[in-house]
C-alpha positions in Angstrom: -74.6 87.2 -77.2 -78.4 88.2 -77.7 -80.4 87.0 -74.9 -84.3 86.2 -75.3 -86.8 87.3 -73.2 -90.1 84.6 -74.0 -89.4 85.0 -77.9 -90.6 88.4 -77.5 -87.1 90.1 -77.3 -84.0 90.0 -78.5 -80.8 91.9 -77.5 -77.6 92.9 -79.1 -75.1 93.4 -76.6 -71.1 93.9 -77.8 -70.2 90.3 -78.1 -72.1 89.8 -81.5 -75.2 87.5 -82.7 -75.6 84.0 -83.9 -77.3 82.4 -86.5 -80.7 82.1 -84.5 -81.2 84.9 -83.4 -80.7 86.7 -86.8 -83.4 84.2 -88.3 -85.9 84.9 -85.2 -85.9 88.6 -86.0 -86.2 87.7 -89.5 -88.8 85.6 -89.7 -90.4 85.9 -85.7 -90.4 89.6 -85.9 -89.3 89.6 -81.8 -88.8 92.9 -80.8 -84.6 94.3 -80.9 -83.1 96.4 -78.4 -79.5 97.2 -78.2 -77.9 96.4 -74.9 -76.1 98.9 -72.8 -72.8 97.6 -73.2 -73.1 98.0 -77.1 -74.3 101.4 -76.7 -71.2 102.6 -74.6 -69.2 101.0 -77.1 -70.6 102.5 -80.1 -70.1 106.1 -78.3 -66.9 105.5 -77.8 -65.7 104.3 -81.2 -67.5 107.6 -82.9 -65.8 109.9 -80.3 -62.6 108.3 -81.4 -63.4 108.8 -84.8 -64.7 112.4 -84.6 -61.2 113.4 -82.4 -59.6 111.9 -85.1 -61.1 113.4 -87.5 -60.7 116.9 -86.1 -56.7 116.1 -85.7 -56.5 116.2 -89.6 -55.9 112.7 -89.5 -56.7 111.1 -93.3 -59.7 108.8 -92.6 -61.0 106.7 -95.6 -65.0 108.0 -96.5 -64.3 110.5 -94.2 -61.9 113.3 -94.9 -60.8 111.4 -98.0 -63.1 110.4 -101.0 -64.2 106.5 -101.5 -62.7 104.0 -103.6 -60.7 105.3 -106.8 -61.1 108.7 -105.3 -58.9 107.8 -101.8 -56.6 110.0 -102.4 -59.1 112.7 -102.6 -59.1 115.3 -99.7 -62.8 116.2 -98.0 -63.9 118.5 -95.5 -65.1 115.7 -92.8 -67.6 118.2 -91.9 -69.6 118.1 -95.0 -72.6 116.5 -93.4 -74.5 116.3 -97.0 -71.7 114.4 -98.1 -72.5 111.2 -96.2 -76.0 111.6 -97.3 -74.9 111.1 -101.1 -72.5 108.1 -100.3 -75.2 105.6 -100.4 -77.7 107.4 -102.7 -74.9 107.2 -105.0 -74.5 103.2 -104.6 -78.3 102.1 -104.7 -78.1 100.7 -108.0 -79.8 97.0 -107.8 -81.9 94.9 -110.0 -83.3 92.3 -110.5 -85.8 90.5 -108.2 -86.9 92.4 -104.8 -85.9 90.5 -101.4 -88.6 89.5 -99.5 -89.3 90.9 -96.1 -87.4 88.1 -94.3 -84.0 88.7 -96.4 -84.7 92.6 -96.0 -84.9 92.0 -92.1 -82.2 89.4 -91.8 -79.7 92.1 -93.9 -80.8 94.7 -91.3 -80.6 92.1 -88.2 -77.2 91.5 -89.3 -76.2 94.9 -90.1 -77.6 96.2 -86.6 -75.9 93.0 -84.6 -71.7 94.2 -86.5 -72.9 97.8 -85.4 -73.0 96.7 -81.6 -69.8 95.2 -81.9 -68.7 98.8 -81.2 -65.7 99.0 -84.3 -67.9 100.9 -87.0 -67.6 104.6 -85.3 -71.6 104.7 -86.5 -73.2 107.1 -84.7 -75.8 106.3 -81.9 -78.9 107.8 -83.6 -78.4 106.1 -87.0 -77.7 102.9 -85.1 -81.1 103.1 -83.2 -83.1 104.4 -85.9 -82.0 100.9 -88.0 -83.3 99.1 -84.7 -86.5 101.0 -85.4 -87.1 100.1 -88.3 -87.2 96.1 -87.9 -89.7 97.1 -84.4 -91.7 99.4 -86.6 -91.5 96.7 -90.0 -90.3 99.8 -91.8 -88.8 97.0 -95.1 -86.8 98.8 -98.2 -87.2 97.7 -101.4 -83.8 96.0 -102.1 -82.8 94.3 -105.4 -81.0 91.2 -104.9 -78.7 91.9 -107.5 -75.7 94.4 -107.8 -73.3 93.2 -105.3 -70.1 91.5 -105.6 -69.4 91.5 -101.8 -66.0 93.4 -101.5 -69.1 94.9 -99.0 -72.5 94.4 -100.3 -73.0 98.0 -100.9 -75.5 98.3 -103.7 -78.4 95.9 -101.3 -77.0 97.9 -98.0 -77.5 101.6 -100.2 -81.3 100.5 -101.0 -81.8 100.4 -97.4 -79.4 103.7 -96.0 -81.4 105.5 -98.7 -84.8 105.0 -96.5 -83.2 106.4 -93.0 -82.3 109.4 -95.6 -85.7 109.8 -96.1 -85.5 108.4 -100.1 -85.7 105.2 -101.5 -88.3 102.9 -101.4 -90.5 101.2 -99.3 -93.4 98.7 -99.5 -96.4 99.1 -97.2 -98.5 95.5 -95.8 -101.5 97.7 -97.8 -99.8 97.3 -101.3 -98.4 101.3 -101.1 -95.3 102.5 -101.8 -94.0 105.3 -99.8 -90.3 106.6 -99.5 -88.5 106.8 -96.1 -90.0 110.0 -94.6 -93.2 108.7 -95.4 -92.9 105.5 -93.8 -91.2 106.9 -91.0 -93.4 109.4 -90.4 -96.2 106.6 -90.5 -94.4 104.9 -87.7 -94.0 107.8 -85.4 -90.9 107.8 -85.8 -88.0 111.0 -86.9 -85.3 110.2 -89.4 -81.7 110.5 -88.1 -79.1 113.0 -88.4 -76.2 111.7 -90.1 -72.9 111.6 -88.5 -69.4 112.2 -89.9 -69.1 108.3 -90.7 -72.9 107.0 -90.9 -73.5 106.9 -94.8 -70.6 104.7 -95.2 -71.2 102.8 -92.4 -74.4 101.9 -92.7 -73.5 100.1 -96.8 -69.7 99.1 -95.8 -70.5 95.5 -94.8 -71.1 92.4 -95.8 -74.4 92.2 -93.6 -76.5 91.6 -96.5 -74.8 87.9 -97.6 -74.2 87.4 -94.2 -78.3 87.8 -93.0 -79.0 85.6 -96.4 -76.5 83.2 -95.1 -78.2 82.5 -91.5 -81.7 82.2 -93.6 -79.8 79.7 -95.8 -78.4 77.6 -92.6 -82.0 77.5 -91.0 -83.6 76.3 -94.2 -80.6 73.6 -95.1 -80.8 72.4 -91.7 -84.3 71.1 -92.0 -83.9 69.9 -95.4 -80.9 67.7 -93.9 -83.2 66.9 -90.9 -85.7 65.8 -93.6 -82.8 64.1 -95.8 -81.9 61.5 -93.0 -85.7 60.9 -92.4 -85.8 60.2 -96.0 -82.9 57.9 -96.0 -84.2 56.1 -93.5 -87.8 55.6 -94.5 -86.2 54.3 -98.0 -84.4 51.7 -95.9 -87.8 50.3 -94.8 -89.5 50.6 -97.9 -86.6 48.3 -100.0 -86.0 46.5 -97.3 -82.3 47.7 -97.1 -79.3 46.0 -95.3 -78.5 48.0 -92.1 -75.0 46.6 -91.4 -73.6 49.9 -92.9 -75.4 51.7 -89.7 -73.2 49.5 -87.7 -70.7 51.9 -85.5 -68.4 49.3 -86.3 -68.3 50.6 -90.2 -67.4 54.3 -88.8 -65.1 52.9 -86.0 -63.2 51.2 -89.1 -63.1 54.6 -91.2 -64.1 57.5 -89.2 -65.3 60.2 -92.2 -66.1 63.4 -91.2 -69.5 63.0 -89.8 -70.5 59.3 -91.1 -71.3 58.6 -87.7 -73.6 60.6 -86.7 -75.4 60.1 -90.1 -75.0 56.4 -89.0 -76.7 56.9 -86.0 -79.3 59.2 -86.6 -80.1 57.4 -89.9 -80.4 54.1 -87.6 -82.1 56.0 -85.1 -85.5 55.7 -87.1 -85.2 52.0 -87.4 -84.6 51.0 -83.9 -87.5 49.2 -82.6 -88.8 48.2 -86.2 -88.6 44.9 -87.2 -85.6 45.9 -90.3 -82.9 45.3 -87.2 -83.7 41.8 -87.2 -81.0 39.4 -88.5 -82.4 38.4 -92.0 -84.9 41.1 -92.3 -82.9 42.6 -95.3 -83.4 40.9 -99.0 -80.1 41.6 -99.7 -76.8 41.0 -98.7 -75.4 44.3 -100.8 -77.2 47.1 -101.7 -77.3 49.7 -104.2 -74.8 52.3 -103.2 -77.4 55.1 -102.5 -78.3 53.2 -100.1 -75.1 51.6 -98.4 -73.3 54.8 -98.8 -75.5 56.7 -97.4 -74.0 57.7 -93.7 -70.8 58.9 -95.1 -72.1 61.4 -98.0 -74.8 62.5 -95.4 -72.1 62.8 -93.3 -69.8 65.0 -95.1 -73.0 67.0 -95.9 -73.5 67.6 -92.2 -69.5 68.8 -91.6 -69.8 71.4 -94.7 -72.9 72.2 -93.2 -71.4 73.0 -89.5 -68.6 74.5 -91.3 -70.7 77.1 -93.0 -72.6 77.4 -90.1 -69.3 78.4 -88.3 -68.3 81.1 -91.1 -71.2 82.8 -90.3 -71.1 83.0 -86.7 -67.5 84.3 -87.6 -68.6 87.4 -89.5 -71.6 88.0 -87.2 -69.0 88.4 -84.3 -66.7 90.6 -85.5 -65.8 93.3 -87.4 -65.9 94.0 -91.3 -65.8 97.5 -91.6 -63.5 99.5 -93.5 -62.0 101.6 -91.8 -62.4 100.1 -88.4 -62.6 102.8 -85.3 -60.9 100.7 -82.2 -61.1 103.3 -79.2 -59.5 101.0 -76.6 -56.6 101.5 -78.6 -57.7 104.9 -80.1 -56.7 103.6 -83.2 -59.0 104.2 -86.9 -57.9 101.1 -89.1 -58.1 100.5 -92.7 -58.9 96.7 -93.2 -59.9 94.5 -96.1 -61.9 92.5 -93.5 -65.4 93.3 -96.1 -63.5 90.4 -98.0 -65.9 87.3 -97.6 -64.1 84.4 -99.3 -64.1 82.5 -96.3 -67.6 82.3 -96.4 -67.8 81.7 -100.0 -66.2 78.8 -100.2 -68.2 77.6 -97.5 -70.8 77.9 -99.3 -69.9 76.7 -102.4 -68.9 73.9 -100.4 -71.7 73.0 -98.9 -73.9 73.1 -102.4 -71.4 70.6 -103.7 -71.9 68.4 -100.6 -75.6 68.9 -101.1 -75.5 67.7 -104.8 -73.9 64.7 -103.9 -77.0 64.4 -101.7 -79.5 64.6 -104.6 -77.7 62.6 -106.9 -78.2 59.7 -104.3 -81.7 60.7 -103.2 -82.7 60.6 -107.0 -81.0 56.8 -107.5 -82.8 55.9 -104.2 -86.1 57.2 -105.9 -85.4 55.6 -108.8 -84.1 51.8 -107.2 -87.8 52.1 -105.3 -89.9 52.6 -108.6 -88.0 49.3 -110.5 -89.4 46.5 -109.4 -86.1 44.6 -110.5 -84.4 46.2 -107.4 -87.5 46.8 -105.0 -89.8 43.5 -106.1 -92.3 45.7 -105.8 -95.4 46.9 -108.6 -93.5 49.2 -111.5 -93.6 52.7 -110.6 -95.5 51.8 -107.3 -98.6 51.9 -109.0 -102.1 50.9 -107.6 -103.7 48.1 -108.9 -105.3 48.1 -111.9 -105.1 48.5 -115.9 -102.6 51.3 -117.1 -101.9 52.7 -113.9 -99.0 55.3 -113.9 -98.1 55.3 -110.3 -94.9 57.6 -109.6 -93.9 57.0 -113.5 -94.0 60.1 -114.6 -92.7 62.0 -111.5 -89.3 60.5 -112.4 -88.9 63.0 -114.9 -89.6 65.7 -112.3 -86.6 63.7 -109.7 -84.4 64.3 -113.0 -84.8 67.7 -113.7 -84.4 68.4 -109.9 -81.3 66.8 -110.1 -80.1 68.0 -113.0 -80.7 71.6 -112.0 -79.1 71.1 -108.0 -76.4 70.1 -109.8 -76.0 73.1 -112.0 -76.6 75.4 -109.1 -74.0 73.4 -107.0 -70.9 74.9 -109.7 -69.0 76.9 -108.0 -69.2 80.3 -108.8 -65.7 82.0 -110.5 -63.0 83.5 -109.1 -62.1 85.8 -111.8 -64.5 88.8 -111.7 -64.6 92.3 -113.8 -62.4 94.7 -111.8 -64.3 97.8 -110.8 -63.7 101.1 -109.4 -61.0 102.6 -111.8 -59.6 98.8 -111.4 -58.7 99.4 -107.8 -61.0 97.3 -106.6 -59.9 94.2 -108.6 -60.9 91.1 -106.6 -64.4 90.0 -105.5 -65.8 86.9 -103.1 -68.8 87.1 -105.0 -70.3 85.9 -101.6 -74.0 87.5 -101.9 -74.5 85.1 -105.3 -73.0 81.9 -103.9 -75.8 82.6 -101.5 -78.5 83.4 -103.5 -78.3 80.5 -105.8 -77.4 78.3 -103.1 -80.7 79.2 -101.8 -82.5 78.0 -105.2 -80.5 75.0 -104.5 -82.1 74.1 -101.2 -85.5 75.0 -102.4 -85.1 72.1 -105.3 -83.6 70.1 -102.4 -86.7 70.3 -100.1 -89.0 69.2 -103.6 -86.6 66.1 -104.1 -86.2 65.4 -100.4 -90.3 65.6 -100.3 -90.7 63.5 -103.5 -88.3 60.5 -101.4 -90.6 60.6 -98.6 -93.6 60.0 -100.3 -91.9 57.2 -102.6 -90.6 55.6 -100.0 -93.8 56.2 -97.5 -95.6 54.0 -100.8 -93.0 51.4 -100.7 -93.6 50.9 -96.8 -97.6 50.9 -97.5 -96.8 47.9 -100.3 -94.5 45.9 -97.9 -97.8 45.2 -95.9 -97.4 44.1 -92.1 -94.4 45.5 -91.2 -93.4 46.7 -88.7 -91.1 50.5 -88.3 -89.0 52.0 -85.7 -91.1 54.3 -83.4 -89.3 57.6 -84.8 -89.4 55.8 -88.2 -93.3 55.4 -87.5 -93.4 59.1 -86.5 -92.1 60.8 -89.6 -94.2 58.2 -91.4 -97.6 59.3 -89.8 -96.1 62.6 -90.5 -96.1 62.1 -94.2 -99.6 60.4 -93.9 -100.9 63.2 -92.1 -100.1 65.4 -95.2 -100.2 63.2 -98.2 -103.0 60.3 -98.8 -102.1 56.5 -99.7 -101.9 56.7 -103.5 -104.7 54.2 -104.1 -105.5 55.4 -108.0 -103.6 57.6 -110.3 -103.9 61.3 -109.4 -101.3 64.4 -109.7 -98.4 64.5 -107.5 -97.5 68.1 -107.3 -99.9 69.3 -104.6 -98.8 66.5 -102.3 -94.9 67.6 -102.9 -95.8 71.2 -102.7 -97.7 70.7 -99.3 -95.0 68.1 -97.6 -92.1 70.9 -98.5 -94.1 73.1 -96.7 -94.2 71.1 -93.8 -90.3 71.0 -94.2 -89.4 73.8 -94.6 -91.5 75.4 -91.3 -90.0 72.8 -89.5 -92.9 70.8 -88.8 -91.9 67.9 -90.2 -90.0 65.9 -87.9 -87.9 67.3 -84.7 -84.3 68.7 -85.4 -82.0 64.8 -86.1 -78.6 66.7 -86.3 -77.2 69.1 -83.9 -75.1 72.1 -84.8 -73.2 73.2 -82.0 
């Protein structure tokens, strides 16, 4: 487990790393070290591997040639040879990740290594470490990898501890890695018999996406319930289905929790009062709302757990195991697990938008809410939040495109050996756009419903309720005449999305 010294440092040590951590290197930049322990054990798996090796023993990538090519014979001396493996497999497009998702691939990457099962050599291991102190960041295209390992984003950054490839300065200039190592101070590493193909087979590059993703839909859910529960004050919402004695009756997966923490902003407000609902039924965005929060939560906790799976052990291929001085071929690079974890949890999250949108759409019709018609100001021909329902729609509409599951039937590659893919990397990647359309929708409900509570008048919220309200205030004005929405959405999804919103409502572990 990485320990933290003030924020300042984090440690790999042989147990593995957990979400947090990989997003605090990502996005903190806290200085990495490698711990002792991992050390020893990464010593001892590549003088397993290199005994091995000189016993003649048929190693895959190391005295045998990759992929179609296994049965292939190489001289496991051929240093150059593990110089060309990942030249040969840097062949992305499409958009560039941005530092963070550079970092978090090389945070996770670096955290597998420690693990001690790679039989990477020492050198390589803490010249990758060096490069997240120093900021070295490779230009990596996001796309190109169908995660049976992720090697085409991994390549783009072995290539730079070759001293090729690409990498983008803070000043705008591009250099390749012996510049920007040289920059640094630093001396590129000597390859070992197993480093080129260590360094690209993994699936560190959708699993460091994946903790980014986890931190991000987090505080979107955090938001969500805030949300929920601010659109209970504004229409004046029944509460009974808060009531533990709903989940007692039906305990769904986490419809509970979503009870209580959805309740949890009300307490102390004047909505707990019997009568203080104008309904005795509402809408089912509304009265529904604890159980498909809820299930949102458990596929949330559930991905959050796949993670934490691959960032504790071993996908490498093969696997060096010197306690048992044993070098194993796997197929533990396959990440279906955490695909469908994913996929999950963008389904889940869809559901989520679907009733944020009808909750949007109940507090602008003043047939449901008996409030003005699009929450307009007073006045002749005032618009209100009228046209900003078309925005809520096309939010919608698109979440729930990026929520399809991605398919299971991909092109075979590699002479058709390699004739299955997870596809992991893309389930992440658009379930990233998802979340991003998520925070817009999630920021659009607070300031509807934030409206709704200024029209009500005198009334009075639960204390956390009147915290994330002030919180809303504090970033977007009373709408007292017509005047364009988007900066006020763009700014409040801000705030959400650095977690400076509200305080974390649903805990993980």
């Amino acid at each position: 487990m990485p320990s933290d010294d003030a924020a300042k440092r984090i440690v790999f040590g042989a147990s593995g790393a957990g979400v947090e951590a990989i997003c605090a290197i990502a996005r903190g930049g806290p200085e990495v070290a490698i711990g002792e322990d991992a050390l020893a054990g990464i010593d001892a798996a590549y003088d397993c591997l290199v005994r091995h090796a000189a016993g003649g023993e048929a190693i895959y990538g190391v005295s045998t040639d990759l992929g179609a090519g296994v049965g292939t014979r190489v001289d496991p001396s051929d240093s150059a040879r593990q110089y060309r493996i990942p030249h040969a497999r840097a062949v992305g497009v499409g958009r560039l990740a941005t530092t963070s998702e550079v970092r978090a691939m090389m945070a996770a990457r670096l955290a597998r290594f420690c693990l001690g099962f790679s039989g990477v050599s020492k050198p390589v291991v803490i010249a990758l470490a060096d490069m997240l102190n120093s900021h070295i960041h490779p230009d990596v295209p996001m796309t190109g990898s169908i995660s049976e390992a992720d090697l085409a984003p991994l390549a783009h950054i072995a290539v730079v501890l070759t001293g090729q490839g690409s990498v983008s300065l803070e000043d705008g200039r591009i250099v390749s890695g012996t510049e920007a190592f040289a920059a640094a101070g630093l001396a590129l590493p000597t390859f070992g018999i197993k480093d080129g193909l260590s360094l690209i087979s993994s699936n560190a590059a959708s699993v460091g996406l994946a903790c980014l993703l986890l931190e991000d839909a987090r505080r979107v859910l955090d938001a969500h319930v805030g949300a929920v529960a601010l659109s209970f004050e504004g229409f004046r919402a029944s509460i009974a289905p808060l009531d533990p004695l709903a989940s007692r009756l039906r305990p769904a997966p986490g419809q509970g929790e979503a009870a209580a923490a959805i309740r949890a902003f009300i307490e102390g407000g004047d909505l707990i009062a019997p009568g203080a609902a104008r309904r005795l039924q509402d809408p089912l965005s509304l009265r529904c709302a604890p159980s498909v929060v809820g299930a949102a939560f458990e596929a949330l906790k559930a991905a959050w757990a796949a993670t934490e799976l691959e960032l504790r052990s071993s996908d490498d291929n093969p696997a060096v195991m010197a306690a048992e001085d044993i070098v194993l071929p796997t197929g533990n690079f396959d990440a279906t697990h955490l695909a469908l974890a994913f996929d999950t949890l963008g389904l889940s999250l869809a559901r989520l938008a679907a009733m944020a949108a009808e909750r949007i759409m109940k507090l602008l019709s003043p047939g449901f809410s008996d409030l003005p018609r699009f929450l307009a100001p007073a006045g002749p021909g005032a618009n209100g939040f009228g046209a900003l329902q078309k925005t809520v729609a096309a939010l919608t509409a698109e979440i729930a495109h990026l929520a399809m599951p991605m398919p299971f039937v991909v092109t075979p590659v590699a002479d058709r050996v390699e004739d299955y893919a997870s596809l992991a990397m893309s389930v992440i990647d658009k379930s990233q756009r998802l979340i991003e359309k998520l925070r817009y929708l999630t920021s659009i409900e607070l300031i509807v419903a934030a409206r709704a509570i200024d029209l009500r008048g005198d009334i009075k919220l639960g204390e956390r309720g009147r915290m994330l309200f002030d919180a809303v205030r504090s970033v977007v004005p009373p709408l007292e005449a017509d005047r364009s929405s988007s900066a006020d959405v763009y700014a409040l999804a801000q705030r959400i999305d650095e977690g400076m919103l509200l305080e974390p409502v649903l805990e993980i572990g």
